[in-house]
Every structure is written in structure tokens, then in C-alpha cells.
C-alpha positions in Angstrom: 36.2 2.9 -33.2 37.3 3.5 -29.8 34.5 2.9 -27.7 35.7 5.4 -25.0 34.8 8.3 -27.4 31.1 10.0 -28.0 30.3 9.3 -24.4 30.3 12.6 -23.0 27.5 13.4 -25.6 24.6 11.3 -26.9 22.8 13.9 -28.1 19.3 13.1 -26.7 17.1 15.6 -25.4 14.4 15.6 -23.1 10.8 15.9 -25.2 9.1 19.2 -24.8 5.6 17.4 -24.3 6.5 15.4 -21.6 9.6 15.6 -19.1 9.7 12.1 -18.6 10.5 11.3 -21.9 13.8 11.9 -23.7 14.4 11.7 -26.9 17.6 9.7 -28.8 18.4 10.5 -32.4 19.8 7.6 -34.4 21.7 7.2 -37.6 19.1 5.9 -39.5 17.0 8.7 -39.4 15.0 7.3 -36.9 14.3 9.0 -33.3 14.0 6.5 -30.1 11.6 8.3 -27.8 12.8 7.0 -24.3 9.6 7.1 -21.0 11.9 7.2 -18.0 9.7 5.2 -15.5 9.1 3.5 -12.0 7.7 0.2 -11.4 5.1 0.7 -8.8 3.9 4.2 -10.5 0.3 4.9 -11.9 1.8 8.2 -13.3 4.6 6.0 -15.2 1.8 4.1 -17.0 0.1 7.3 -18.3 3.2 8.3 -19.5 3.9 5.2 -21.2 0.6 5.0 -23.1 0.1 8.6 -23.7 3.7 9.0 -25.4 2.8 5.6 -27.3 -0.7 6.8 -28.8 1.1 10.4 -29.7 4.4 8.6 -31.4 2.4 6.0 -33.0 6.0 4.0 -33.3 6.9 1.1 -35.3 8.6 -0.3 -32.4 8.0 -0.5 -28.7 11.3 -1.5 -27.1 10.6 -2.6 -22.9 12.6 -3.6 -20.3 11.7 -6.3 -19.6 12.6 -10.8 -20.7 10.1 -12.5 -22.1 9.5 -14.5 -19.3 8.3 -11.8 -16.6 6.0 -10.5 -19.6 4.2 -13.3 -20.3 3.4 -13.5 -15.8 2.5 -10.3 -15.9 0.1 -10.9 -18.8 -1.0 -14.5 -17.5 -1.5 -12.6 -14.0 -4.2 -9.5 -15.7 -5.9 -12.3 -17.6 -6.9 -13.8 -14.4 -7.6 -10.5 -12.6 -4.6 -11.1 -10.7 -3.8 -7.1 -10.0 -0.8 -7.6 -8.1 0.8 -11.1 -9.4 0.1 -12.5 -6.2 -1.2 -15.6 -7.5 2.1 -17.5 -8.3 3.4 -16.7 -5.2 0.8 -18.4 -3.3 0.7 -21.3 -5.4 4.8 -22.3 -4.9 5.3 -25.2 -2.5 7.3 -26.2 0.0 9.5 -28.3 -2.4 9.1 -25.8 -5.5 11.2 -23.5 -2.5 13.5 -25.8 -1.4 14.3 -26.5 -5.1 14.7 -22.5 -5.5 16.8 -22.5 -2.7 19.6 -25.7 -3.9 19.9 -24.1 -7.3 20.8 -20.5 -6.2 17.0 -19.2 -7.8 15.5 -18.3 -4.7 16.6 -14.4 -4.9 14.8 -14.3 -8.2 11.7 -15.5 -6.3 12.7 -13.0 -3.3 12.9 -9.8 -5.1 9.2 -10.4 -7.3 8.0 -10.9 -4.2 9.1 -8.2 -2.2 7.8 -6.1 -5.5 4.5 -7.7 -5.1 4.1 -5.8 -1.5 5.6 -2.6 -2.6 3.2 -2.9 -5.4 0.3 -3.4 -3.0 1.0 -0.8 -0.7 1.2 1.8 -3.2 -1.5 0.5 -4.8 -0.7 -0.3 -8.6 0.6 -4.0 -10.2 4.5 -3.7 -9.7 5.6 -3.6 -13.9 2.1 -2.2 -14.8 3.5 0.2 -17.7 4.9 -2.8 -19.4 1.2 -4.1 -19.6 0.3 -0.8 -20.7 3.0 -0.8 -22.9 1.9 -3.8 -24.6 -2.0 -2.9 -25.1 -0.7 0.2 -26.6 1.1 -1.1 -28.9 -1.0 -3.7 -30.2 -3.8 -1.3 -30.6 -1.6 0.2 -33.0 0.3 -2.7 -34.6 3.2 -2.0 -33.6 6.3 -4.4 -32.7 7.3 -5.3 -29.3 10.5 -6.2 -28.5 11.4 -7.9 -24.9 14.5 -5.9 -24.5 16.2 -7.4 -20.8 18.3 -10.2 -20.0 16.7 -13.4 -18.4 16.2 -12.1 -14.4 17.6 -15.5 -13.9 21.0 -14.1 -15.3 20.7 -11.5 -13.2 20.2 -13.2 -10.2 22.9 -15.6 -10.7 25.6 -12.5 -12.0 24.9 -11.1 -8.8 25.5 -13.9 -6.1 28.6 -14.2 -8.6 30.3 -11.0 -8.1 28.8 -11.1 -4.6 31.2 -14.0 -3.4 33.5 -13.0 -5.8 34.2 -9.4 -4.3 34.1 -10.8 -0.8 36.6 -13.2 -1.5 38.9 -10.5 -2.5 38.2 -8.7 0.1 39.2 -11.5 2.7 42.3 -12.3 0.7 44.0 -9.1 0.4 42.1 -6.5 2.9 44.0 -3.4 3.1 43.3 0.2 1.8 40.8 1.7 -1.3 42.0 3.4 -3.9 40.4 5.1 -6.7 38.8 2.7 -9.3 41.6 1.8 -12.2 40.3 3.2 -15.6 39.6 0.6 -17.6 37.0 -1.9 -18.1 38.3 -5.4 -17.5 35.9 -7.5 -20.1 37.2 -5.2 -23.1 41.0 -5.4 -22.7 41.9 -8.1 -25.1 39.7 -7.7 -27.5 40.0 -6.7 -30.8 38.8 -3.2 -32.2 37.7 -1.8 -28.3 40.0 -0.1 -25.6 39.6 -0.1 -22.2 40.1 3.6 -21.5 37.5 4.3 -18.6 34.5 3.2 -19.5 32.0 2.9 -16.8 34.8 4.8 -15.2 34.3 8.2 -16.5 34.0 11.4 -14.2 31.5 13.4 -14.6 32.3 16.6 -12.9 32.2 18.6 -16.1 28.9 17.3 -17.0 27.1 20.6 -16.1 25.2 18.8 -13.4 25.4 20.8 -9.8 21.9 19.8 -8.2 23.5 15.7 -7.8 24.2 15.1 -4.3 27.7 15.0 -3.3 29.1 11.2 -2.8 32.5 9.5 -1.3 33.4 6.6 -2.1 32.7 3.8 0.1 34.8 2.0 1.9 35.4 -1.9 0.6 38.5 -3.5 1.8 40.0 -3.5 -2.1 43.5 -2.9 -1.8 45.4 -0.8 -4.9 47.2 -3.4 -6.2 46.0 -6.9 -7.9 48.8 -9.1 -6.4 48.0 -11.7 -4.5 48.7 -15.7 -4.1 45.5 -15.7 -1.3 42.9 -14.9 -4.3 41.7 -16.7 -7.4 41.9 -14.9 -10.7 38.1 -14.9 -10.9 38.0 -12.8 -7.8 40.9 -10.5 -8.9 39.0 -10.2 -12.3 35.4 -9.5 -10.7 37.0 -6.5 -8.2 38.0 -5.0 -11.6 34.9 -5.5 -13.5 33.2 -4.0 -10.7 35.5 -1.2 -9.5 35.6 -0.1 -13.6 31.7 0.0 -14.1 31.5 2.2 -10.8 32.1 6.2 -10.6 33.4 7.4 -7.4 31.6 10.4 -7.9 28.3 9.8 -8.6 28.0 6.4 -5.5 24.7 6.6 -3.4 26.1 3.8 -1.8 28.6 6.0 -0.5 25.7 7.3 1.7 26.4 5.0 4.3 29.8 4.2 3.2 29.7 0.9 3.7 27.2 -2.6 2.8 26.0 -2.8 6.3 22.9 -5.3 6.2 22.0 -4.0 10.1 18.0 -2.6 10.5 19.8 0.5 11.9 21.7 0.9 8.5 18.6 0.4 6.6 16.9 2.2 8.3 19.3 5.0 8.0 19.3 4.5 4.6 15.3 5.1 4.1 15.8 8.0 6.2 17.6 10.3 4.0 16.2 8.9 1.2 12.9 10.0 2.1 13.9 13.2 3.4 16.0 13.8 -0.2 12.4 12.4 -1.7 10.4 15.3 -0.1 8.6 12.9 2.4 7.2 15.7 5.6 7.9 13.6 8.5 9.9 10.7 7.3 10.2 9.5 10.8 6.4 9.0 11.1 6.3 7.3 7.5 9.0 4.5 9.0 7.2 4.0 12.3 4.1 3.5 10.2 5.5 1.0 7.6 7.1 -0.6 10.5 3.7 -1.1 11.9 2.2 -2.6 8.6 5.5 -5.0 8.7 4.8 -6.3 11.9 1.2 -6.3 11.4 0.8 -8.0 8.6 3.7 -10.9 9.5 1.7 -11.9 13.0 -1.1 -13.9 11.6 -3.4 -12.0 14.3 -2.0 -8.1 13.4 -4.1 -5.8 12.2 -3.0 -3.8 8.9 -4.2 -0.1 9.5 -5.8 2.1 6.0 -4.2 5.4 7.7 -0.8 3.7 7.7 -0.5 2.2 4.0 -2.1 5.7 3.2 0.6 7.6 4.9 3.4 5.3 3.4 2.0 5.1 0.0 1.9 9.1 0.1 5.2 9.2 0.8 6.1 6.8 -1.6 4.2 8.7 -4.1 6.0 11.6 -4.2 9.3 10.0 -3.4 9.1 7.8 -6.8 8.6 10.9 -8.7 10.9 13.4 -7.7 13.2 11.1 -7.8 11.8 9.9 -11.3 11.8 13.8 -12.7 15.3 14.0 -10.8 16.7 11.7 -13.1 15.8 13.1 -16.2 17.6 16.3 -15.5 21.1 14.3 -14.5 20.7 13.4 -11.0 19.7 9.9 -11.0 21.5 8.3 -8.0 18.4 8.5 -6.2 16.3 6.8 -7.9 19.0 3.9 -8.8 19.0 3.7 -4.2 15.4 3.4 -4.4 15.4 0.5 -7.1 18.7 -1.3 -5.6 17.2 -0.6 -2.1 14.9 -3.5 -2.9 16.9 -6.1 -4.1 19.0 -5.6 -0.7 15.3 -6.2 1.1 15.1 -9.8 -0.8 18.7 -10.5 0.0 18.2 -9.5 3.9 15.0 -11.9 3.6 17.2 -14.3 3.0 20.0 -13.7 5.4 22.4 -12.9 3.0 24.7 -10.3 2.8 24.6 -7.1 0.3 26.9 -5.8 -1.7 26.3 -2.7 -3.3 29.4 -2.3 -5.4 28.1 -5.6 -7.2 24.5 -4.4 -7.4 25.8 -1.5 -9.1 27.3 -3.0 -12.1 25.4 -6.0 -12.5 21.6 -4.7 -11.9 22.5 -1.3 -13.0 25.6 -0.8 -15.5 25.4 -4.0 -17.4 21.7 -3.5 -18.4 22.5 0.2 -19.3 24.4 -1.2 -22.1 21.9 -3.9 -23.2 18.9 -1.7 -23.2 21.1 0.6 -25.2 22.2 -1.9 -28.1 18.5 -3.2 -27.7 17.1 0.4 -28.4 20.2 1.0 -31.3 19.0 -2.4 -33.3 15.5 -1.6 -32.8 16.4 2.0 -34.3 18.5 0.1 -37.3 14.9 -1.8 -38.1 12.9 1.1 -38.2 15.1 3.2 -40.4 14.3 6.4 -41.7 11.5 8.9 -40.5 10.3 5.8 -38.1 10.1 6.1 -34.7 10.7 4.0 -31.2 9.3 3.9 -27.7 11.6 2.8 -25.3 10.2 1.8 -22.0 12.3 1.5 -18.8 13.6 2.6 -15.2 14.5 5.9 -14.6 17.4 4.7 -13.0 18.6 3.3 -16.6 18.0 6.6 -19.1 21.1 8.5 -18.0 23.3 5.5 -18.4 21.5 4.8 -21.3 22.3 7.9 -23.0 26.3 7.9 -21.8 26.4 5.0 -24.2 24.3 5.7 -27.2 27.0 7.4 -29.6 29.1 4.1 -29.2 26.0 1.3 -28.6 26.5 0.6 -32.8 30.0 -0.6 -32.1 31.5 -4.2 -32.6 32.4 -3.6 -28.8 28.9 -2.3 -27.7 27.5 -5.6 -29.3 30.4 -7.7 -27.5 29.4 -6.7 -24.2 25.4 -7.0 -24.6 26.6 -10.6 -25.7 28.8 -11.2 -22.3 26.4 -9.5 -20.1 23.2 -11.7 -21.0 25.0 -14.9 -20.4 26.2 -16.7 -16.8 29.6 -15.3 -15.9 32.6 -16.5 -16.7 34.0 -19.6 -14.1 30.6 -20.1 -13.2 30.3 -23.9 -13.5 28.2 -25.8 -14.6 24.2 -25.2 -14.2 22.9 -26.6 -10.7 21.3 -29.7 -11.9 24.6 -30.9 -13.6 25.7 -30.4 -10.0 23.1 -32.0 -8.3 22.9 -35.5 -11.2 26.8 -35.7 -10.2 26.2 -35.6 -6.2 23.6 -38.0 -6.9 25.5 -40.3 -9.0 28.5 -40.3 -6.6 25.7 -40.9 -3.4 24.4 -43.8 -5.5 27.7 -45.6 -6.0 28.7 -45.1 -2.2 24.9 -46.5 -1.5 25.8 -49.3 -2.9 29.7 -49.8 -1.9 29.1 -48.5 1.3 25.7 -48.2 2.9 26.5 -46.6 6.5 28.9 -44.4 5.1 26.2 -43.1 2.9 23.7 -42.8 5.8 26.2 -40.7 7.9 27.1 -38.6 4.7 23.3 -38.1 4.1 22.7 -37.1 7.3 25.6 -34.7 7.5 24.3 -33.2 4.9 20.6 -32.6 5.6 21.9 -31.5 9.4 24.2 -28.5 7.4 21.5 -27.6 4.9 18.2 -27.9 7.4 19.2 -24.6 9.2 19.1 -22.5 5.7 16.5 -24.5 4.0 14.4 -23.9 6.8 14.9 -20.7 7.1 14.4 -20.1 3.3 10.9 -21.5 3.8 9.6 -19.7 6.3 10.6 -16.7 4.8 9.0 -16.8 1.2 5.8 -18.5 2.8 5.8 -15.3 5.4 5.9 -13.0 3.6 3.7 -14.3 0.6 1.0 -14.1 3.8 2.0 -10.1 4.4 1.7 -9.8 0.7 -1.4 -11.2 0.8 -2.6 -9.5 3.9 -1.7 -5.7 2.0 -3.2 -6.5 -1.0 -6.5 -7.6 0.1 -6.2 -4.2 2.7 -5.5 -2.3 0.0 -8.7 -3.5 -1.6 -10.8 -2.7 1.1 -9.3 1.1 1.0 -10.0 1.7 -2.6 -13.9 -0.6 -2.3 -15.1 1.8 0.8 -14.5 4.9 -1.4 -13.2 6.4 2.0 -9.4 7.3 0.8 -9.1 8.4 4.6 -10.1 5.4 6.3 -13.4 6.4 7.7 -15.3 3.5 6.3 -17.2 1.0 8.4 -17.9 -2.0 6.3 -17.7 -5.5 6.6 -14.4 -6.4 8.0 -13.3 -2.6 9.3 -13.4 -1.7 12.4 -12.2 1.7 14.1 -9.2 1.7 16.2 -10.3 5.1 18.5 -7.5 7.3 16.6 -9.6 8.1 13.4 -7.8 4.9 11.2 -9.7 1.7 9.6 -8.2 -1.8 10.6 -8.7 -4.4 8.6 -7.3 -7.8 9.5 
């Protein structure tokens, strides 16, 4: 089968009880009932466990790995609300280690979830949990759907170099992304044909902001003696799993990591979101940033109110955006953090690669995941499917061909390390130190001076990395224990004047 046909129609449609939820109808027999959510939304939880009690399905498919399950479950057995708790417990060395093997965005991005998650108030991945519950009240299967984020992580800083190195070898202008998708070429039984690559101007969709394409420095052509075939082949992979059309990177028009693009960024995306006075909303989370970073700041009620608002309603219009086509939003908002982690870290983003790694790749997994799961019910059974918002309508572009040999082929490629990625990091790091060790002994001032080269390049980063995660795992800290104090005082205004509060002359609560 070609896998380019039956994408134009899956043949889902969006449940008449609930408009978050959309419904897939496989083969089988069996129907895959499909909760668009967000991760940092009370609302998605009720969805979640509502649309499970009323189902009552044989399986519950999430999207999630097994690992992140079982610390969100370790962190509600210990009444840790926000998963806080890990965070504060890494040392100094567990860092430095995170940071040598290429782990630390991992680290960076649950973190940076564990403050969103405490200024809006819920546990970041809390309809998971209620996913789980739900399903074990009624017996039902669980399956742990996602790649490892590990993976993830590593796929990105892969592409990440990968793209920049072919954009420093061959510069020039941007053309229109080839149609084809690079993996499936020379394989047997799959063409290339567009996947990923697919317009979708005659989808029927006219509410979808209009994007351009942003500019990236690939050139047209693939010839080049300046570029390694891993780069040439990553700029393809990429380029194919990205539609021109439908870019909200293309807001900005280019990977600026700059505050002033950020902040531009937020901008329109809260003013798209429905957010009043987006202006006031930045000032004030830019007050809670500073405040909660200077061991001495004060983190003011009436500001993580007046974000979390905003947030609020952002997460789901954007949420019930995406169920009726136009989910390009909601994919900014969830890619919008991994570039926070990444800027924590001084690293550079790259939004064409957080596209089709965090984004396309898992679209195809979550759908051969959900097919499989459909395969094992069989007839007259039925299937909750859990996950993102920002994954249903790429989820249901590839349902009428995620039963292929070629659907299967990719979920396979995806969940493993790319391609000319080397060995692991502790391979790496047991050759370094066998090589150190011989020169130790042959040489022992050479070694020193090698050492010390070393430590004198790395320091600066290391450093750096540190201070980072341990700052803000103290803001983190700092919002969650704020946000307690709101939701304790009963005072949802911040006119409360308990232990700890104290009134700042404006009508706001600080708490420090």
C-alpha cells in the first residue's frame, strides 16, 4: 500500500458529548475515542476521566513512557502535587553528569513544566494520573504509548546541530520543502510521495491563521562537499515532516532566542488566545520571574492570578481550536516551552527541528500505538486515547495508513537514537578515560596540562548548567508553595492576611 494515500481522510469525528474528544473508527470494529488535552489543565482531567467512566474501554492508550508515569505516580503517593520533589533532591554532580551526557534538556523541560504547573495551579501531566485511576477502577489496560523523553531529547540536539551545520555549509536561499520523506525512500513496500509534506489548503479549514514560511538558510539543492551526509539527510527529514502552510514558527520568521523575540512571540499568542491585556499579563509574569529568582523577591497572589487567568483561557481556546483544524496554536504553546528549557541553558532553538521531532514523529507513534491497541480490542470494544491537543490532528492525517508495514517502520526508527549518533555517552566517556589513564602513566605533565585544558573549556558551561537547574528549582519552589497559600487563605483575590502575607498598598497578597 502506498502510504501517501487515505491521508486526506481518517474518518474520525469529533464525539457529540464532548468536543474535546474525537472519535477514530478502526477495522476491527472497534472505535478509539481520542481526549484532545493540555498538560497544565484541570478541565483536561475532567475530560479524561469523565470520557473514561462513560466509554468504559478495554484499553486506555496515554501519551506518555513508562518512566515519566511511574514519577508522576511515585510523586502523588508522597503528596508531591507538582513533582517538585526530584528536582530538589538532584545534586550538584547528578547535574554535572546530566550535563556531560547531553541529558540535561530532559531535566530542563520537566522542570520548567513543574513552574508552569504551579502557576496555573494543577500537577503538569495530571490527566495521565487521572487516566490511570480511571482505568483501574474499571479494569481496564493501560498502555504507555510515548517514546523514552530521553529519545526525544537526544533526537532533538541531533537535528539541532545537524540543521545548523547545513546551514553553515551551504547558506543561500529557501525553497519550498521537497515532497518526499527521506527515511521511507529505500524501503520496500512505502513511497515517499509527500508525506508530512502535504498541503492542506483544500482541507475545508479557513479559521487557521495564515503562515510563511520561515526563513532558514537551506538552500534548494543538496550539493555540497562543505556538509556531511548526516546533515544533508537531517535538512530533508526535517524540511519533509514540515508544511509550509500550516508553520507557527513562521510567526516570527525566524529561531531568534533574543527576550524581544520571545517576548514577541507570547504576545500574539496571548492576544490569538483571547488574553484582555496581554501586555499586563507579561509585565506580571515578568514580575513573578524576577521575584521568585532573587532569593529576597516577593511572589505577588494578584500576579500568578492574573497570569494563570490568562493562561486559562489561552490553554483552551487553543485546546477547542484544535479540535476543529486549527491546531498550530496550541503546538506554539507546547513547543514554546521546550525553547524556555533550551534558553535556560544557553542553547540555541530550532524550531524546524522541534517540529518534526517533538511533534511529527510522535504523531505517527501515538497513531500506530492507538491502531495496535485498536487490533487488541477487536470487535464492538472500545479505546481511550489520551494526549496533547497539539497531536490529534496529526494523529488523524495518519490513521487510514497507521496499519501499514511502513507506518510500523517509522514508529520503529522514531523510538530509537538517530541514525550517526555514536555511541551512548558513557562508551564515550570509559574511552576518554582509558586514553587519560595511559597518558597518566606515559606521560604525567602532559596529562596534567590536558586535564586542565579541559576542566578550563568545560567550567564555563558546567557552571553555568548548575546555576541554572538549582535557580530555578528555587522559583519553582518559591510558586508552588505561593500557590498554596492562595488556594489555603480561601481568598482567590489575594485579600488574605495570614501567616506569611502581607499587603503590598495596591490590593495584592505577597508572600515571600
Amino acid at each position: 500500500m502506498d502510504i501517501t494515500q487515505g491521508l486526506a481522510e481518517s474518518g474520525s469525528i469529533t464525539s457529540r458529548q464532548n468536543p474535546n474528544v474525537v472519535v477514530l473508527e478502526h477495522p476491527s470494529g472497534s472505535k478509539v475515542y481520542l481526549v484532545a488535552t493540555a498538560h497544565i489543565s484541570q478541565l483536561s482531567q475532567k475530560d479524561v476521566q469523565d470520557t473514561i467512566e462513560n466509554v468504559a474501554p478495554a484499553i486506555v492508550v496515554l501519551e506518555i513512557d513508562a518512566d515519566r508515569m511511574q514519577r508522576l505516580l511515585s510523586a502523588a503517593q508522597f503528596g508531591d502535587r507538582f513533582g517538585l520533589r526530584r528536582f530538589q533532591s538532584t545534586s550538584t554532580t547528578k547535574i554535572i553528569g546530566m550535563a556531560l551526557s547531553g541529558d540535561l534538556l530532559t531535566y530542563a523541560s520537566g522542570l520548567f513544566y513543574v513552574v508552569s504547573g504551579a502557576i496555573m495551579g494543577t500537577q503538569p501531566g495530571g490527566e495521565f494520573l487521572a487516566a490511570e485511576e480511571a482505568a483501574e477502577r474499571l479494569g481496564a489496560k493501560v498502555i504507555y504509548a510515548d517514546r523514552s523523553q530521553h529519545v526525544t531529547m537526544r533526537r532533538l540536539q541531533w537535528y539541532t546541530r545537524k540543521l545548523m551545520e547545513a546551514e553553515r555549509g551551504q547558506g543561500g536561499g529557501v525553497g519550498r520543502p521537497p515532497t518526499m520523506d527521506w527515511p521511507m525512500q529505500n524501503r520496500g513496500g512505502g513511497g515517499g510521495g509527500g508525506v508530512g509534506g502535504d498541503s492542506d489548503e483544500d482541507d475545508g479549514i479557513s479559521s487557521r491563521p495564515t503562515f510563511t514560511r520561515p526563513r532558514t538558510g537551506f538552500p534548494t539543492s543538496d550539493s555540497s562537499d562543505q556538509v556531511s551526509q548526516h546533515a544533508l539527510r537531517a535538512k530533508a527529514e526535517v524540511e519533509a515532516a514540515i508544511n509550509p502552510e500550516d508553520n507557527p514558527w513562521a510567526i516570527t520568521g525566524d529561531d531568534d532566542s533574543s527576550e524581544s523575540a520571545m517576548k514577541a512571540r507570547l504576545l500574539r499568542m496571548m492576544r490569538e488566545g483571547g488574553c484582555p491585556q496581554p501586555n499586563a499579563v507579561l509585565e506580571a509574569a515578568q514580575r513573578l520571574m524576577k521575584a521568585g529568582l532573587d532569593p529576597k523577591g516577593s511572589i505577588s497572589s494578584k500576579d500568578i492570578l492574573e497570569v494563570r487567568t490568562c493562561g486559562t483561557t489561552l490553554i483552551e481556546n487553543f485546546r477547542t481550536r484544535a479540535l476543529q483544524g486549527d491546531d498550530a496554536w496550541i503546538k506554539e504553546f507546547e513547543l514554546e516551552s521546550i525553547t524556555g528549557a533550551k534558553g535556560a541553558l544557553g542553547s540555541q532553538r530550532n524550531g524546524m527541528a522541534m517540529r518534526k521531532v517533538v511533534l511529527d514523529e510522535r504523531d505517527w507513534i501515538l497513531a500506530r500505538k492507538l491502531w495496535e491497541a485498536g487490533n487488541e480490542a477487536g470487535e464492538g470494544q472500545s479505546i481511550v486515547g489520551v494526549c496533547g491537543a497539539g497531536h490529534v490532528r496529526g494523529i488523524q492525517k495518519y490513521w487510514n495508513v497507521a496499519g501499514s508495514t511502513d507506518a510500523a517502520m517509522r514508529a520503529e526508527e522514531y523510538s530509537r537514537l538517530p541514525r550517526g549518533e555514536g555511541p551512548p555517552s558513557f562508551v564515550g566517556l570509559a574511552v576518554t578515560g582509558g586514553v587519560m589513564a595511559w597518558i597518566a602513566y606515559r606521560r604525567p605533565k602532559a596529562a596534567a596540562l590536558f586535564g586542565g585544558a579541559i576542566a578550563l573549556a568545560t567550567a564555563p558551561y558546567l557552571g553555568f548548567s548548575v546555576f541554572s537547574m538549582k535557580k530555578f528549582t528555587a522559583l519553582a519552589d518559591k510558586l508552588a508553595k505561593a500557590c498554596e497559600r492562595i488556594e489555603s487563605s480561601g481568598d482567590m483575590l489575594g485579600g488574605g492576611s495570614g501567616d506569611g502575607w502581607a499587603e503590598d498598598g495596591s490590593g495584592s497578597s505577597d508572600w515571600q
